[in-house]
Steps between C-alpha positions, in 0.01 A plus 500: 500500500689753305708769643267748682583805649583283872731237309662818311606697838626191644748425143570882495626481844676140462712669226661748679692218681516197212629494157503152376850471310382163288199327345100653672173228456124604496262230620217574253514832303423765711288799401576876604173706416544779739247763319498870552210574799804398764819564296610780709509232803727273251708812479526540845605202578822504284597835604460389897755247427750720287418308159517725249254391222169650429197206498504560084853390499354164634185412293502313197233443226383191530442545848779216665774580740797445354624885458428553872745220562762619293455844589534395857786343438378125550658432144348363158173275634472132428147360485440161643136348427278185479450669136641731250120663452673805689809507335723303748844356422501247747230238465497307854223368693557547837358223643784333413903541621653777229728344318865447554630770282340731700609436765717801695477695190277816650653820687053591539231260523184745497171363589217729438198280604561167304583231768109556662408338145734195550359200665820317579682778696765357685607364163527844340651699835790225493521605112528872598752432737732252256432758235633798700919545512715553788421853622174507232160647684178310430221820559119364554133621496193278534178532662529517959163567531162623299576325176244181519444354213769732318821194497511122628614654812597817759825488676574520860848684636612128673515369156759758430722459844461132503638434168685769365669561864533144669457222195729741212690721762410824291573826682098655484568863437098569477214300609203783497097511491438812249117593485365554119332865399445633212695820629807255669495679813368176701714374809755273502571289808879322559494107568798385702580144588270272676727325675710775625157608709443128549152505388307542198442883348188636623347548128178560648610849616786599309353493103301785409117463372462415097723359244866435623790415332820296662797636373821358564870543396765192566856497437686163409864490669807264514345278734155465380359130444164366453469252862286191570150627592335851536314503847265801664740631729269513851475115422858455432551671818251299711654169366844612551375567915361214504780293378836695480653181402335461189535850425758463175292299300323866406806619324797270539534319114524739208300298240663759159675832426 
């Protein structure tokens, strides 16, 4: 996807309060184009959250992202990629576990639209969460809603609650629906928990018309694992009525760290 004027606000904003102290991954190499028609909203955007930069600070000739993340203070980018055709560093396929050495390396994880192209993605979320350090954020945006045909998939908030929350026990510091337009002024709707309204989110009403993106922001702590089984939380919580005593096999064995 590239970051567009939408993911921009929302990395403008997330850098007022994080400042990644080691290592920063890119899943694909992302592109920052912004152009000049809307530059003045780019410029309002970093002086409504105290950044002081100008948008021509950010941009960079061949038209990736990596001064934007520096600048932002998200540190020197590493690329990770199926290929090097885009200049990436890290040649992985992501349909299959990252390797070892990888593994709790990253202070930021940034997805910018590159799991929707991934057909095995429960593979490649446990990868983002083995690849992500104690404390480390792991920052996504793939298609919600209006992107057919676009990726192998759209995502829906429950993946993010289910297993970030309940299977990796992640503190989710963002789990929005932000509407696309070419001006970024679109709405942007706040997904809590399923299961803390003990039913599923009604999606129906709450995302706005058009192409939306699902942005979300996870945290790794001390006592995060990867658990058994990911399950959609109103089923979990139908089962577990059902049968209280059968409850713990949902999330009683940690199966890695």
């Amino acid at each position: 996807m590239g970051v567009d004027i939408d993911i921009f606000g929302r990395l403008v904003e997330l850098s007022t309060r994080f400042k990644p102290k080691g290592r920063t991954l890119m899943l694909g190499h992302q592109k920052f184009v912004p152009g000049d028609r809307f530059a003045w909203r780019y410029e309002k955007i970093l002086s409504d959250n105290g950044v002081d930069l100008r948008l021509a600070e950010l941009v960079q000739e061949d038209g990736y992202s990596d001064t934007l993340f520096r600048k932002l203070g998200f540190g020197e980018i590493e690329v990770m990629d199926f290929s090097p055709y885009e200049g990436a560093g890290v040649i992985h396929d992501l349909n299959e576990p990252a390797p070892k050495a990888l593994e709790k390396k990253f202070d930021f994880v940034f997805d910018g639209g590159t799991l929707e192209h991934v057909f095995n993605v429960p593979v490649a979320l446990e990868s983002m969460f083995r690849m992500l350090k104690v404390g480390g954020r792991f920052v996504s945006v793939n298609g919600l809603n209006g992107w057919q045909g676009h990726g192998m998939y759209q995502f829906n908030p429950e993946l993010v609650w289910s297993f970030w929350r309940r299977n990796c026990g992640c503190e989710v510091r963002a789990c929005q629906g932000i509407q696309k337009t070419p001006r970024g002024i679109g709405k942007r709707v706040d997904f809590g928990d399923p299961a803390e309204r003990g039913a599923r989110l009604p999606l129906a009403r709450l995302v706005p018309e058009g192409r939306v993106y699902l942005y979300y922001e996870v945290e790794r702590l001390k006592t995060s694992a990867l658990r058994g089984r990911v399950l959609q939380s109103d089923y979990e919580l139908t089962w577990q009525d059902h049968d209280n005593a059968g409850a713990t096999r949902f999330s009683d064995e940690v199966v890695t760290g």
